[in-house]
C-alpha positions as CSV (number, residue, x, y, z in Angstrom):
1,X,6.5,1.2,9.9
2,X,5.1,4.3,8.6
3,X,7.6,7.0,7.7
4,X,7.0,10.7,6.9
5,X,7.6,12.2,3.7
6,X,11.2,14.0,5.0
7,X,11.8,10.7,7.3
8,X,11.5,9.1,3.4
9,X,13.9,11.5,1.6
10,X,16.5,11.5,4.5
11,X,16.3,7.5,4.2
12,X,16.6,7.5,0.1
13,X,19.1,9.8,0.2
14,X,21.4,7.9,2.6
15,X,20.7,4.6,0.5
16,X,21.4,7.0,-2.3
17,X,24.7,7.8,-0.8
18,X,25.7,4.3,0.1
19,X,24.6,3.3,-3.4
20,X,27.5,6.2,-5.0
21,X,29.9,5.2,-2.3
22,X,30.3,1.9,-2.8
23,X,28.9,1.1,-6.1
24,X,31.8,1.8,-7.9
25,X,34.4,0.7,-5.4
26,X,36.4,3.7,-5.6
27,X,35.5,5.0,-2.7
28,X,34.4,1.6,-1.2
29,X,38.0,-0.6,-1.7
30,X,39.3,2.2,0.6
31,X,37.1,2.1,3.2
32,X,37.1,-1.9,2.8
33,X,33.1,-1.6,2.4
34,X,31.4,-4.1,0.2
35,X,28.8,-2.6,-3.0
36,X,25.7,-1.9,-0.6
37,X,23.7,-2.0,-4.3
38,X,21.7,-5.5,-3.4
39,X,20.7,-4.4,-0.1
40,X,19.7,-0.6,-0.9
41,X,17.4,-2.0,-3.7
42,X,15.9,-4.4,-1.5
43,X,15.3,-2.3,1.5
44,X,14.4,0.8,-1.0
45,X,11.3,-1.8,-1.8
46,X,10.6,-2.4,1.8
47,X,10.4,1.5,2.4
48,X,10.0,3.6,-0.3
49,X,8.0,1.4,-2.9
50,X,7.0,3.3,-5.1
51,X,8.0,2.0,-8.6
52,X,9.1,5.5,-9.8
53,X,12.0,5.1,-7.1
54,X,13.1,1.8,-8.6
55,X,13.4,3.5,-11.8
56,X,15.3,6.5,-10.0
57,X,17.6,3.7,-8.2
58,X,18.5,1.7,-11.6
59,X,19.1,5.2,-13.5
60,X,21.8,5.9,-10.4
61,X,23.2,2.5,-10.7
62,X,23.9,3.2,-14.9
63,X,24.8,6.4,-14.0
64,X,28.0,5.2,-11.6
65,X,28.8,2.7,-13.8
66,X,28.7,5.0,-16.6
67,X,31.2,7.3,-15.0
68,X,33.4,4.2,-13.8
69,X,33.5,3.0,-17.0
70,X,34.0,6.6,-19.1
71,X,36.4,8.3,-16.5
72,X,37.0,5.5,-14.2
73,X,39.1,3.1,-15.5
74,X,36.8,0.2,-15.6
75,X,36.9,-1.5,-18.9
76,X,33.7,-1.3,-20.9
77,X,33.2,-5.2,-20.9
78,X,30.7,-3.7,-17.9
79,X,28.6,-3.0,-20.4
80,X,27.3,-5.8,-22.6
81,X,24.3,-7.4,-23.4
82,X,24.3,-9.2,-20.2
83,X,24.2,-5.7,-18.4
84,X,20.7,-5.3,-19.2
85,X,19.6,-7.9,-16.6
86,X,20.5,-6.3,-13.8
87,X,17.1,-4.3,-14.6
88,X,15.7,-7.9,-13.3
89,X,18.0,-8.5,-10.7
90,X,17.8,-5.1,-8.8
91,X,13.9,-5.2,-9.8
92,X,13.6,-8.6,-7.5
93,X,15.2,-6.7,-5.1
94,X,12.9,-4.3,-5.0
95,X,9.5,-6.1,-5.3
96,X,10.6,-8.9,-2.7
97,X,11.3,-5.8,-0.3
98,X,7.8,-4.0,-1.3
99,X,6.3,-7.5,-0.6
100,X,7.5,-7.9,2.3
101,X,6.3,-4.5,3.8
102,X,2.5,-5.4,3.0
103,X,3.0,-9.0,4.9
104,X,5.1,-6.8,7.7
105,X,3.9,-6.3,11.1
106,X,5.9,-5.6,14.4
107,X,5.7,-9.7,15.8
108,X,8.0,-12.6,15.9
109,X,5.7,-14.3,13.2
110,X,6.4,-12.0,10.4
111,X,10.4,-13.5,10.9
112,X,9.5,-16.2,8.7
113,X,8.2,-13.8,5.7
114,X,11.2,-11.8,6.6
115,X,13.3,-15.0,5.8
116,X,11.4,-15.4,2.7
117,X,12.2,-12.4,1.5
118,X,16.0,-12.6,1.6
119,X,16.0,-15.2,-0.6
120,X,15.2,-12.9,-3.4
121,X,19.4,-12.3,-3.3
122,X,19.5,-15.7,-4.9
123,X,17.4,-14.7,-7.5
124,X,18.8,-11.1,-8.8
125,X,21.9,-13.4,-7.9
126,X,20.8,-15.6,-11.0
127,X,19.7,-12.9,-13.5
128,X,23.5,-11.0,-12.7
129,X,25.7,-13.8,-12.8
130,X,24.0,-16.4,-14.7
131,X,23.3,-13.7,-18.0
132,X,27.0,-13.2,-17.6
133,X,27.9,-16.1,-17.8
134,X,25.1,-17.1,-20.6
135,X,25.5,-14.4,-22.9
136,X,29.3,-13.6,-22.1
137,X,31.0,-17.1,-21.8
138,X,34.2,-16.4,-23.0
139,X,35.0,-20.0,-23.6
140,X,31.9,-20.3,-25.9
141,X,30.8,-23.6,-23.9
142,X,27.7,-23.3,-22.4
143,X,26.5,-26.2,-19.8
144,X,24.5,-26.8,-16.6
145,X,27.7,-27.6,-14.6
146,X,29.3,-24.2,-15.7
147,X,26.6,-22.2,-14.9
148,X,26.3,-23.5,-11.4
149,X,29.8,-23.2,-11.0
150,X,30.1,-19.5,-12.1
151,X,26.5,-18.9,-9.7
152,X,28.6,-20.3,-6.8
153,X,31.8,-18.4,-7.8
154,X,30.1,-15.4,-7.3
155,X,27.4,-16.2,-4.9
156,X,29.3,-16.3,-1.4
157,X,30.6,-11.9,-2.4
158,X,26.9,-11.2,-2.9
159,X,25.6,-12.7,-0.2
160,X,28.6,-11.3,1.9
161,X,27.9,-7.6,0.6
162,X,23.9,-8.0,1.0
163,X,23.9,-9.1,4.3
164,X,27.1,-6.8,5.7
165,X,24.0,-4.0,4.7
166,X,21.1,-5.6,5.9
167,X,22.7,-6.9,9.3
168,X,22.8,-3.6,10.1
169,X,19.5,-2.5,8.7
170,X,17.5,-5.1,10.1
171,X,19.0,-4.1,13.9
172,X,18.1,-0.6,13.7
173,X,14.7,-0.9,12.1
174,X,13.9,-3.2,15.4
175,X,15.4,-1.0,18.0
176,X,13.2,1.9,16.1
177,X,9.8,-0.4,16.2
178,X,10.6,-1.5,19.9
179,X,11.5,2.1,20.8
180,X,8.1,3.2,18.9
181,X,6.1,0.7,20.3
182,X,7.0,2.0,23.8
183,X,6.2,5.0,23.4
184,X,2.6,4.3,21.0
185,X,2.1,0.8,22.2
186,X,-2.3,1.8,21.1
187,X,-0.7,2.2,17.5
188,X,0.6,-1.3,17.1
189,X,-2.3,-3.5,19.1
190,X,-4.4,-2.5,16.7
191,X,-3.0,-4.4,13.9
C-alpha cells in the first residue's frame, strides 16, 4: 500500500505516540494497555522502512526509558549490558516488517508471508529475554532448561502485547485496501 509523504508522518507519529504512551507504563497501567513497542517497530518496517526511522524509533525507546529510569522511578537494573540487545530485537522487528512489505500484495496468498513475518516476535523475543537472562542471571547458573524457562516466562506478555496492536492493525490496513481497491480496482490488477 503506497502512502503519501503526510499519510507517512500522521502514521509515525501515531506509532510515535503509542510508543510514549505505553512504553513506559505510566500512562499505559492506567489505561490497562499493554507496551505497543513490538508491534510499532514491526509495522514501522512494514510502512515507513527506511532505516533512518529505525534509528529514530530505538533513540525514542532509550529516550523513555531514560526518563523512567532518571525521574520515573524505575530502578536502573533497566539498564545493563543486556539492554543493548534490544537494538537486535526491535531491529527484527523492523526488517521482518520491511520484508514483508516487498513480498506484500492485496491477495489471500500473501497470508502465508504475512504469517511468516510474525514470527519474527519470537525472535526479538529471544535477543530481550534470553540476553537478560544470559548476561543478568542473578543466580549465576546458566543452563538450557533455564533459559527456556525464563523465554516461556516471558513469552505469553509479549505475544499478548504484540498482537493486542497488530489485531487491530492488521483489520484496518484490510478495510483501507478493500476500501481502495473499490474505488481503484485498475491500480491493483496490475500487480
Amino acid at each position: 500500500m503506497k502512502l503519501s509523504k503526510p499519510q507517512l508522518f500522521a502514521l509515525g507519529a501515531v506509532l510515535a505516540v503509542l510508543v510514549t504512551v505505553t512504553h513506559s507504563q505510566h500512562f499505559a497501567t492506567q489505561l490497562h494497555l499493554p507496551p505497543a513497542t513490538w508491534a510499532a517497530f514491526f509495522l514501522g518496517g512494514f510502512y515507513l522502512s527506511r532505516l533512518s526511522l529505525l534509528a529514530v524509533g530505538l533513540l525514542l525507546v532509550a529516550a523513555i526509558d531514560f526518563v523512567a529510569m532518571t525521574w520515573g522511578g524505575v530502578t536502573e537494573a533497566t539498564f545493563v549490558p543486556a539492554y543493548l540487545f534490544m537494538v537486535p530485537a526491535y531491529s527484527v522487528l523492523w526488517v521482518a516488517g520491511r520484508r514483508f512489505a516487498r513480498l506484500y500484495t492485496p491477495r489471500w496468498s500473501t497470508l502465508p508471508y504475512f504469517a511468516l513475518s510474525l514470527t519474527s516476535i519470537l525472535a526479538a523475543e529471544f535477543f530481550a529475554s534470553g540476553s537478560f537472562y544470559l548476561l543478568m542471571n542473578p543466580q549465576g547458573v546458566i543452563s538450557p532448561m533455564g533459559l527456556w524457562i525464563y523465554l516461556v516466562t516471558w513469552l505469553p506478555e509479549t505475544l499478548q502485547s504484540f498482537f493486542f496492536w497488530m489485531a487491530p492493525a492488521t483489520l484496518l490496513h484490510a478495510v483501507i485496501t478493500v476500501l481502495r481497491l473499490r474505488s481503484h480496482p485498475e491500480s491493483y490488477l496490475q500487480k
